[in-house]
C-alpha positions as CSV (number, residue, x, y, z in Angstrom):
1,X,103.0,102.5,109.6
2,X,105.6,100.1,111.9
3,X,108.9,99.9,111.7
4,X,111.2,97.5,112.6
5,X,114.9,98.5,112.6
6,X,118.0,95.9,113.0
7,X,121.1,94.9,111.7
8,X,123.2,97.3,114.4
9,X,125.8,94.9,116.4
10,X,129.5,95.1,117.6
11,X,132.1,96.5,114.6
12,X,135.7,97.5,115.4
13,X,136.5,101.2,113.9
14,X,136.8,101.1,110.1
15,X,134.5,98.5,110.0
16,X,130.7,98.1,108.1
17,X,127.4,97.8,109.1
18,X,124.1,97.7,106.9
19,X,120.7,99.2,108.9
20,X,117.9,97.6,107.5
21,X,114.1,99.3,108.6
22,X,111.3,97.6,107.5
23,X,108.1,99.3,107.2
24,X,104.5,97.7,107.3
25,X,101.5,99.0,105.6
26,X,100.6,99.8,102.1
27,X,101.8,103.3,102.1
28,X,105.7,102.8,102.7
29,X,105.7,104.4,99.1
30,X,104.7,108.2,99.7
31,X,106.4,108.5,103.2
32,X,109.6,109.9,103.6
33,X,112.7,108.0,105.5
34,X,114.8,109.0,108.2
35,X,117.4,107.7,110.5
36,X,118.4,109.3,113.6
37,X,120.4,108.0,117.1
38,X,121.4,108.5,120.2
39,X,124.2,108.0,122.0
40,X,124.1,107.4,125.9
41,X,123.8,110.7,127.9
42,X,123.1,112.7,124.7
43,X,120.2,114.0,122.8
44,X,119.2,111.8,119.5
45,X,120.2,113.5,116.4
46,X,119.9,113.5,112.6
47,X,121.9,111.2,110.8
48,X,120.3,110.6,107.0
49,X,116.9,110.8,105.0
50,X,115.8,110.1,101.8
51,X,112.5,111.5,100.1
52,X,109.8,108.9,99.4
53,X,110.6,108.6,95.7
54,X,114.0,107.9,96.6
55,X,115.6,110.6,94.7
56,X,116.8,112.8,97.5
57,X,119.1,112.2,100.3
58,X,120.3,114.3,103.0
59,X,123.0,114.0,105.8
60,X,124.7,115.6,108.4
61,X,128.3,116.5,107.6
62,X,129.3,113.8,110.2
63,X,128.6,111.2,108.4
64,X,128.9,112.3,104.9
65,X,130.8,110.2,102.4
66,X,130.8,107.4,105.1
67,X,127.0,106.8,105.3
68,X,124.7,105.9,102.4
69,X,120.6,105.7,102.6
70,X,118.8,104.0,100.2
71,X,115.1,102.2,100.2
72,X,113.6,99.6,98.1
73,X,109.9,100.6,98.0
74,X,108.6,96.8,96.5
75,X,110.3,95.6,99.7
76,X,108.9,98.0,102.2
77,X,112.4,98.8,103.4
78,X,115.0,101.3,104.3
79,X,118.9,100.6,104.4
80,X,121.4,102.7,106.2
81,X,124.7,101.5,105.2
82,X,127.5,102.5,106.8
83,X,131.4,102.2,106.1
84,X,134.2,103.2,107.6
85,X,132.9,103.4,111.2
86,X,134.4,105.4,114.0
87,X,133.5,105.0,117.7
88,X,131.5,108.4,117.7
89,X,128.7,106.7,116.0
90,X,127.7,104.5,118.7
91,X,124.4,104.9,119.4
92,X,121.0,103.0,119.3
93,X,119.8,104.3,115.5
94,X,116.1,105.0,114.9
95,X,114.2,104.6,111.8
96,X,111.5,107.3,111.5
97,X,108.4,107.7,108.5
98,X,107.5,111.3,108.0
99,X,104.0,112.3,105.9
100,X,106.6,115.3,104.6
101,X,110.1,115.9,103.6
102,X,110.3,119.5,105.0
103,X,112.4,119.8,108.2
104,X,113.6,116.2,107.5
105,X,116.5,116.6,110.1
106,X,114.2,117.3,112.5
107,X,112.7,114.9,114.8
108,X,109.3,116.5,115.6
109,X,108.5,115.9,111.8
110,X,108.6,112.2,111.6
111,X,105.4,110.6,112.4
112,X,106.2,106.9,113.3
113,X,109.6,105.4,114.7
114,X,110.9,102.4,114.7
115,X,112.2,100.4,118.0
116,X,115.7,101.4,117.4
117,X,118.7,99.2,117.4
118,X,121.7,99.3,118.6
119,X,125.4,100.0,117.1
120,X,128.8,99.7,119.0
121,X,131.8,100.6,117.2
122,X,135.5,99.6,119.4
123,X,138.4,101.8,118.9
C-alpha cells in the first residue's frame, strides 16, 4: 500500500482544514487508518483512526469534538477534517495503514505511511 497525504497549508486559529490520504492498491478496504504528526522538536503522536469498515473511530482527547476521520473505501481515501484549529496542532500530519486495529494509537502498529504533509495554524 502507498499513501499520499495533502491538503495541510497555512490557516489562522479557528480556522478549517480537510486532510485527504490516498491509498493505492486493491486492499485499501481491510486496512485500518490512522493519522498521526509531529510538531518540530517533538515526538510524533496519535491524532485519529478509524477501523477499516469505517465504523470505529478513535482520538486523542486533544482533538476531540474538533477533529473528524472519515474514509471513502470506493475512493481509496482517508479524510482528516479538522475545525476550529489552534496553533498547537501544527505539525507535518502522517497518514498510516495498519493490517490491525489493536494498539491503533500507537505508531509501531501501522505498517505503511504516507509522506506527510504539513499544517501551520497562526495565532
Amino acid at each position: 500500500v502507498q499513501l499520499q497525504a495533502s491538503g495541510g497549508g497555512l490557516v489562522q486559529a479557528g480556522g478549517s482544514l480537510r486532510l485527504s490520504c490516498a491509498a493505492s492498491g486493491r486492499s485499501f478496504s481491510s486496512y485500518s487508518m490512522g493519522w498521526f504528526r509531529q510538531a518540530p522538536g517533538k515526538e510524533r503522536e496519535f491524532v485519529a483512526a478509524i477501523k477499516w469498515s469505517g465504523g470505529v473511530t478513535d482520538y486523542t482527547d486533544s482533538v476531540k469534538g474538533r477533529f473528524t476521520i472519515s474514509r471513502d473505501n470506493a475512493k481509496n481515501t482517508v479524510y482528516l477534517q479538522m475545525n476550529s484549529l489552534k496553533p498547537e496542532d501544527t505539525a507535518v500530519y502522517y497518514c498510516a495503514a495498519a493490517a490491525s486495529y489493536r494498539d491503533y494509537n500507537r505508531a509501531y502498529a501501522y505498517n505503511y505511511w504516507g509522506q506527510g504533509t504539513e499544517v501551520t495554524v497562526s495565532s
